[in-house]
DOLO-923798 format. One record per residue: residue in three letters; x, y, z of N, C-alpha, C in turn. Coordinates in steps of 0.02 Angstrom, whole numbers, plus 50000, padded with zeros to 5 digits. Last residue first. Layout:
# DOLO-923798
ALAXYZXYZXYZ...
# end
This chain:
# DOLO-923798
UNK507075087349858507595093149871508155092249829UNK506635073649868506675077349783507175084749791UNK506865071750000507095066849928507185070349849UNK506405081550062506955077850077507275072950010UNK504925084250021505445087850009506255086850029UNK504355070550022504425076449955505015080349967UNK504465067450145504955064950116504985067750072UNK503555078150210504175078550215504565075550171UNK502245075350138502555079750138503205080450129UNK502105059550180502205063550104502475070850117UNK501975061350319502505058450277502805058650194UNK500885069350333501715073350344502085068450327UNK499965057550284500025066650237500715069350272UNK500315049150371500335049050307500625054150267UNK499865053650498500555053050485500575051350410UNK498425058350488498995064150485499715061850466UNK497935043850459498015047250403498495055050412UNK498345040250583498675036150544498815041450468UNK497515047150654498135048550679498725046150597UNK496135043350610496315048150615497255050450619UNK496565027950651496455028250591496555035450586UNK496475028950799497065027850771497015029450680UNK495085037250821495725040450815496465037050787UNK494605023250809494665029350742495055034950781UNK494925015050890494995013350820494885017950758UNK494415019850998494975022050989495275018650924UNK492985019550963493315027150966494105025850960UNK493005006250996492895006750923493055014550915UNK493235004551131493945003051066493485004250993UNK492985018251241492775013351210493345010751120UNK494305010651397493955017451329493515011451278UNK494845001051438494565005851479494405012651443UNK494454984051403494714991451377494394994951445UNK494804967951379494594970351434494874978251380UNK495014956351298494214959451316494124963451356UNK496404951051264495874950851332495384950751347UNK496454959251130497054951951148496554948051207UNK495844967751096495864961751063495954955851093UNK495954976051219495484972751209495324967651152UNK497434979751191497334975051228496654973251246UNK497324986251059497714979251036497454975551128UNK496494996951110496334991951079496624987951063UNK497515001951187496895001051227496644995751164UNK498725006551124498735001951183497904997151203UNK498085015651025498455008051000498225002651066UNK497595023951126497315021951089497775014551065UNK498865029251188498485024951230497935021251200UNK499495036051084499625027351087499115025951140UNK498895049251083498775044251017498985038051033UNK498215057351216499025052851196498575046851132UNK496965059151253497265064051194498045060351164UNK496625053251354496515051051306496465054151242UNK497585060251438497875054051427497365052451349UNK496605071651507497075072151462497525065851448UNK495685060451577495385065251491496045067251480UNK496425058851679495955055151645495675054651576UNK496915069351745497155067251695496995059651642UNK496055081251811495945079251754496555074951707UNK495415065651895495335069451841495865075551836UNK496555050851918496085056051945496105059651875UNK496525033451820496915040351846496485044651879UNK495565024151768495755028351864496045031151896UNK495785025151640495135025851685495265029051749UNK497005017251643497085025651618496175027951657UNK497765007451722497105007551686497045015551679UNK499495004551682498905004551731498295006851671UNK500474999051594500514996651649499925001651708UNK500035006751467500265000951465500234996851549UNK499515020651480499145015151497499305007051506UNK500475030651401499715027051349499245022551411UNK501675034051480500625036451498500335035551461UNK502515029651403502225025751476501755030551508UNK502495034551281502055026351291501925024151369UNK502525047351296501855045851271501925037051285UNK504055046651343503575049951399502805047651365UNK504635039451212504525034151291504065040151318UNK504385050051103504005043451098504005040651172UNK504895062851176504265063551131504015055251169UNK506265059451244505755064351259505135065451223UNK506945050551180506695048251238506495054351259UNK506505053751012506355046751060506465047151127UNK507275063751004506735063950991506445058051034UNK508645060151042508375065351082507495066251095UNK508885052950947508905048851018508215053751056UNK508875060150840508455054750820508375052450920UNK510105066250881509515070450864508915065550878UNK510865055150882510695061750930510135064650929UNK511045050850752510785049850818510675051150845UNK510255065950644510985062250664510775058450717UNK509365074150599510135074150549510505068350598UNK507855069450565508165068250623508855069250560UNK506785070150470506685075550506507595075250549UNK506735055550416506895059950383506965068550413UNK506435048250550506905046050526507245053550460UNK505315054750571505585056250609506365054650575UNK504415049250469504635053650479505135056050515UNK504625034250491505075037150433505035047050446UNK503935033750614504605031950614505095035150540UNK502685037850562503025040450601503655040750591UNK502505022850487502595029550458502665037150487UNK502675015050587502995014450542503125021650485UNK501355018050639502025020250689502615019750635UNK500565015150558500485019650577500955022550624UNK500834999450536500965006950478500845010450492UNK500444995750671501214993450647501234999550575UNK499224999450667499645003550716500364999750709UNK498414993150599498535000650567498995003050641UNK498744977650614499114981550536499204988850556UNK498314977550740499014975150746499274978150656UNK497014978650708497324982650733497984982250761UNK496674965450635496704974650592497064977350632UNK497114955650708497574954650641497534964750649UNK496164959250792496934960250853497474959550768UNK494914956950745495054964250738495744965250774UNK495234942250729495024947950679495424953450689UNK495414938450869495814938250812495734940450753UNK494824941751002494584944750962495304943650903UNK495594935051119494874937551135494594937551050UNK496964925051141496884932551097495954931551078UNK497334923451301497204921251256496914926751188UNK497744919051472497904922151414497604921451348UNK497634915051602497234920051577497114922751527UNK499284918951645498794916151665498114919651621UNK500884915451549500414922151588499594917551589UNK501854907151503501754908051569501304913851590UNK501514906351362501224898351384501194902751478UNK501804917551308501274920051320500884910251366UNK503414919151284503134921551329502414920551375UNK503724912051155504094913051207503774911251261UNK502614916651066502894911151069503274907851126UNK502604931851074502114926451097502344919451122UNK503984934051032503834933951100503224930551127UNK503714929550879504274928450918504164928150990UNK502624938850855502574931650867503004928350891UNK503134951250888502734948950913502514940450928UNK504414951950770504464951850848503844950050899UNK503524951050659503784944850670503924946750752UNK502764963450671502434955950686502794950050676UNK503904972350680503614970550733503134965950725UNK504214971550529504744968150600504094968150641UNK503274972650471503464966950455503834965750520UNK503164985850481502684982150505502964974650510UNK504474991050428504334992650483503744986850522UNK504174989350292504624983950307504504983250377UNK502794997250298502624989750281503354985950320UNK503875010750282503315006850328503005000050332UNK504455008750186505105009850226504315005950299UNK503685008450098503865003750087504335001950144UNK502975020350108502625014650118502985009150122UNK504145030350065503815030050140503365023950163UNK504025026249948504725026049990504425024150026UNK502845033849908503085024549900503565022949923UNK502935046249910502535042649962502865034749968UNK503975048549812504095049049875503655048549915UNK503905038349666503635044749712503895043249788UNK505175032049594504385031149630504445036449688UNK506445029749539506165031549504505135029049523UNK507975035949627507315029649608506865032449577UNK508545045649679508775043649608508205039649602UNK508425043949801508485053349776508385052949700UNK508815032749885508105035649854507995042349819UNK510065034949829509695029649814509085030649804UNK510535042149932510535046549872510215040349838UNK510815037150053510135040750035510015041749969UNK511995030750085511665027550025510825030450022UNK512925037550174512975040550082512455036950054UNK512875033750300513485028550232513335031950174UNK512095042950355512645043750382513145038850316UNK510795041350285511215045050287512055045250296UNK510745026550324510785028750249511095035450231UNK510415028050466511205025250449511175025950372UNK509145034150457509955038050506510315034950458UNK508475024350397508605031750354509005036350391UNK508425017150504508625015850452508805022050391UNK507675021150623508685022650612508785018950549UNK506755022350562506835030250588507535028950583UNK506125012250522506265016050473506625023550506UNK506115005350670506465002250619506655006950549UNK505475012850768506295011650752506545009950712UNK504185008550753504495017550740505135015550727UNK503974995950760503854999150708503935005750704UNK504524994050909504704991450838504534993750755UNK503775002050967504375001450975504604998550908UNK502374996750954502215002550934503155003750936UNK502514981350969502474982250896502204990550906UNK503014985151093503474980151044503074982450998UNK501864988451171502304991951154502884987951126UNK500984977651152500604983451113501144986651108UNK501354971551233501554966951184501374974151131UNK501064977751343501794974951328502014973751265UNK499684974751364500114982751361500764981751324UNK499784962551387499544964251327499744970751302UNK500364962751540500894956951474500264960551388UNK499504969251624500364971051592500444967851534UNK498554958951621498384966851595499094968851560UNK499174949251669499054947451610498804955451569UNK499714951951783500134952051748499734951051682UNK498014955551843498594961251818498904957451797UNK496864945751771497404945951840497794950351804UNK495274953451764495684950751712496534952151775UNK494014958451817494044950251838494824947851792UNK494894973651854494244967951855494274963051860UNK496324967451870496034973251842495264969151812UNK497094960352014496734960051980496284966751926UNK498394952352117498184960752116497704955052034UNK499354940152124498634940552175498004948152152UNK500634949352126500484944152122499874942152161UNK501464959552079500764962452098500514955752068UNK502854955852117502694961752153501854962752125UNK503164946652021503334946352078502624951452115UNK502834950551879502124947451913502584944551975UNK503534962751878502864964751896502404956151909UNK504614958251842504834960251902504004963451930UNK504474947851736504774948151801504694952251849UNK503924956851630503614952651673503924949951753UNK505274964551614504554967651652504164963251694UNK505844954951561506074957251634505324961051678UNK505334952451445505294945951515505514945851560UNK505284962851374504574959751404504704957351458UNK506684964051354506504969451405505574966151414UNK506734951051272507064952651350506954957051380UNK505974955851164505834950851194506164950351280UNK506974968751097506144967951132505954962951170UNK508014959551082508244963651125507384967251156UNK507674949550969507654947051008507604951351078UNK507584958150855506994955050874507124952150931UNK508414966750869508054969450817507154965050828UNK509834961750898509574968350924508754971050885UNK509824947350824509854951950890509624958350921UNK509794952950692508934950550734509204950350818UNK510034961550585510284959750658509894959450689UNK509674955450454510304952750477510614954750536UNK508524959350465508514950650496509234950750507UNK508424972050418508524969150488508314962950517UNK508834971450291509234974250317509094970750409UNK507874962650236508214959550244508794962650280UNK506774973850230506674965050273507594962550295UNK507164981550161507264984750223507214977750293UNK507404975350051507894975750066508004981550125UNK505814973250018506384969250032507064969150051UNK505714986750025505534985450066505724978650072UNK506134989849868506584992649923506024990750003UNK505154982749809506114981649804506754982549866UNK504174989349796504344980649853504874978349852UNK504584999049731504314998749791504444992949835UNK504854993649620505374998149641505264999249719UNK503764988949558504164985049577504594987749612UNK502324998549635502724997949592503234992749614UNK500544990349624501074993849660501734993249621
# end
């Protein structure tokens, strides 16, 4: 891989450690309100033999590293714009996929530090807890931290301005994560929105990071391990695309 590459993904690491406030810690407090305010209110409630807060708390954790890894390259290539320092990548001397990988990997990087961060935290008070399947919770914690990661740069290169970038996010990304399933079993929706949910590309992430984490899915997770892989490779190819023509334009 090129040096130019891990160059600039070091210095997407290091762009957001320096505000780990808002970056790692501000995910962690919207978990431990949720939790709050759901293992009040559906205390005793059960999804099969697995106790709801612990259903919630894996959903949860699935949306931190699908949150974290869009955001991180999407407002990072906002605020490059907005300070003039795009023209950096306009000048480097590595293809405009390798941007995009590198802007993604940094992307991955946050959300598995934010994950372990909140594990750490969080996961001594949920009953029941424990990661089922650590293999496949490492794979499928990689292709849906680079697979949102490379979203995130799109969007990041598509988007002229916060606004824009906002607009996209709370009408595209929040309406698809809170019908991925995070906080109910997508199974028991009535029909037909039963089948149309398992067209939402995160309920997939959702469904298998929380049969890693639990054992419990309500799809089968080796289908939804290839649509994420499916999904992963469209965001690829429009990430090459676009940045081609944003960078070399």
């Amino acid at each position: 891989m090129s040096t130019h590459m891990w160059a600039l993904y070091a210095r997407e690491v290091k762009r957001f450690q320096k505000i780990w406030m808002d970056t790692v810690l501000s995910p962690i407090v919207s978990v431990g309100l949720y939790l709050g305010v759901f293992g009040v209110v559906a205390t005793g409630r059960t999804i099969g033999e697995l106790p709801y807060v612990t259903f919630i708390y894996a959903g949860l954790l699935a949306m931190i590293v699908i949150n974290s890894s869009f955001s991180n390259p999407a407002f990072a290539l906002i605020i490059a714009k907005n300070v003039g320092n795009i023209i950096d990548l306009q000048i480097v001397p590595i293809p405009a996929w390798r941007i995009g990988i590198a802007y993604a990997l940094a992307a991955f990087t946050r959300s598995v530090t934010t994950l372990v961060v909140a594990l750490a935290i969080t996961a001594w008070f949920i009953p029941a807890f424990s990661i089922v399947h650590p293999i496949y919770f490492i794979l499928g914690l990689f292709m849906t931290g680079l697979e949102f990661g490379m979203l995130g740069v799109v969007f990041g290169f598509l988007a002229k301005s916060f606004e824009t970038l906002t607009f996209m996010t709370t009408f595209i990304m929040q309406p698809m994560i809170f019908l991925a399933g995070v906080f109910y079993p997508v199974a028991t929706l009535p029909h037909p929105w039963s089948v149309i949910s398992l067209f939402n590309p995160l309920h997939h992430n959702v469904n298998l990071l929380r049969f890693t984490l639990t054992g419990y899915s309500d799809f089968n997770p080796a289908l939804s391990a290839t649509a994420i892989v499916l999904c992963a490779i469209i965001f690829f190819i429009a990430m090459q695309v676009i940045a081609s023509r944003k960078i070399r334009a």
